[in-house]
N, C-alpha and C positions, 0 to 999 in steps of 0.2 A: 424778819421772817419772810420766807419767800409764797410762793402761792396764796396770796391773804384775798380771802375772799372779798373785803370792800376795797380793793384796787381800783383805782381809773384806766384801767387798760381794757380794751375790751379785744375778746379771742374771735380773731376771722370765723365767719362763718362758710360753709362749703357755697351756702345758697348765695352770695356774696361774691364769688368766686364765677358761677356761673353765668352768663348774661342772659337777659330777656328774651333777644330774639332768636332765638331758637329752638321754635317750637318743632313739638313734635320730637325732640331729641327728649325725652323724659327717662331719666334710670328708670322709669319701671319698663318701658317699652323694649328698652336692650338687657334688663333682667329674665324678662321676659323670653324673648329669644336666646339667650343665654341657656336658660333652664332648657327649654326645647332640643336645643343640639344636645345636652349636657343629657338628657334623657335619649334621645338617639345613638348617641353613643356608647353607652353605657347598657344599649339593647344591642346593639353591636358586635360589642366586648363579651356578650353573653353568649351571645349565637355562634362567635365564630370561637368560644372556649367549649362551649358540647360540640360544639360539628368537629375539631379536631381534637377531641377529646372520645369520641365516638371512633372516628376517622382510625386512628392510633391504637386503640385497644381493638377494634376486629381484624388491624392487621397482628399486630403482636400474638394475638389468640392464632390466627389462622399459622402464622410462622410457628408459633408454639407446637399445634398438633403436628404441621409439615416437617418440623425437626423430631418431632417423638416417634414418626414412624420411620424415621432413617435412621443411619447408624451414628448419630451426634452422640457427645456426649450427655448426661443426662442435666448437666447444669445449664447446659444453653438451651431446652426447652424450659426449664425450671425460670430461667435467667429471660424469658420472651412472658413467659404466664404472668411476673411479678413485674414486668413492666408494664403489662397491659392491665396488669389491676391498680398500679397505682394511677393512669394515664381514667381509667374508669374514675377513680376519685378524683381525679382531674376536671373530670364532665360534670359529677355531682355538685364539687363547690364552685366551678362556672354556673350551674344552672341558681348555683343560690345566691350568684353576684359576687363572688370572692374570685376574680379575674384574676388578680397579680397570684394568689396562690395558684390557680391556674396553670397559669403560665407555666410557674416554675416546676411545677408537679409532671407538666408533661413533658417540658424539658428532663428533667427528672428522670421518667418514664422511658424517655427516648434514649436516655443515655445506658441506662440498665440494660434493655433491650441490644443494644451495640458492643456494650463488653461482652454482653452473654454471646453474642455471635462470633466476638476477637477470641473467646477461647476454645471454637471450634477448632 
């Protein structure tokens, strides 16, 4: 039988692994710091998902009204409004910390906006 608990072997331990002197070097003190940027960053990720997420949908709106009073057709302001509104949901799940959705939401965004203008 393999893994028997009254074996004579005994399993390394991590704290075994580590030496003495080096103090000051404690996993909690770089867990610590870890967490800190991990929270920085992640404030980050948030700010710069509504700021261009904000950024994107008042332009997509202002290109929307700017193409409704020209002579566009009517699917490339239709094609600017429904990119700027998904680009607006873009901002709301940055603001709720869902960054990768984000992302892609405004990549998204941005890309609808662009056909709607290739079919001018």
């Amino acid at each position: 039988m393999r893994g028997r608990a009254d074996s004579d072997i005994e399993p390394e331990t991590a704290e075994a692994a580590v030496p003495e002197d080096r103090a000051g070097d404690h996993p909690e003190d770089s867990d610590h710091a870890e967490g800190e940027d991990y929270v920085e960053d992640a404030r980050r990720a948030r700010w710069t998902a509504i700021g261009t997420g904000a950024l994107l949908s008042l332009a997509g709106l202002a290109a929307a009204l700017l193409r409704l009073t020209g002579s566009a057709p009517a699917l490339v302001p239709a094609a600017y409004a429904f990119g700027a509104a998904v680009c607006v949901l873009a901002t709301v799940l940055g603001h709720r910390g869902r960054t990768r959705w984000a992302l892609w939401l405004l990549i998204t965004g941005t890309m609808i906006m662009a056909l709607g203008d290739q079919s001018d």
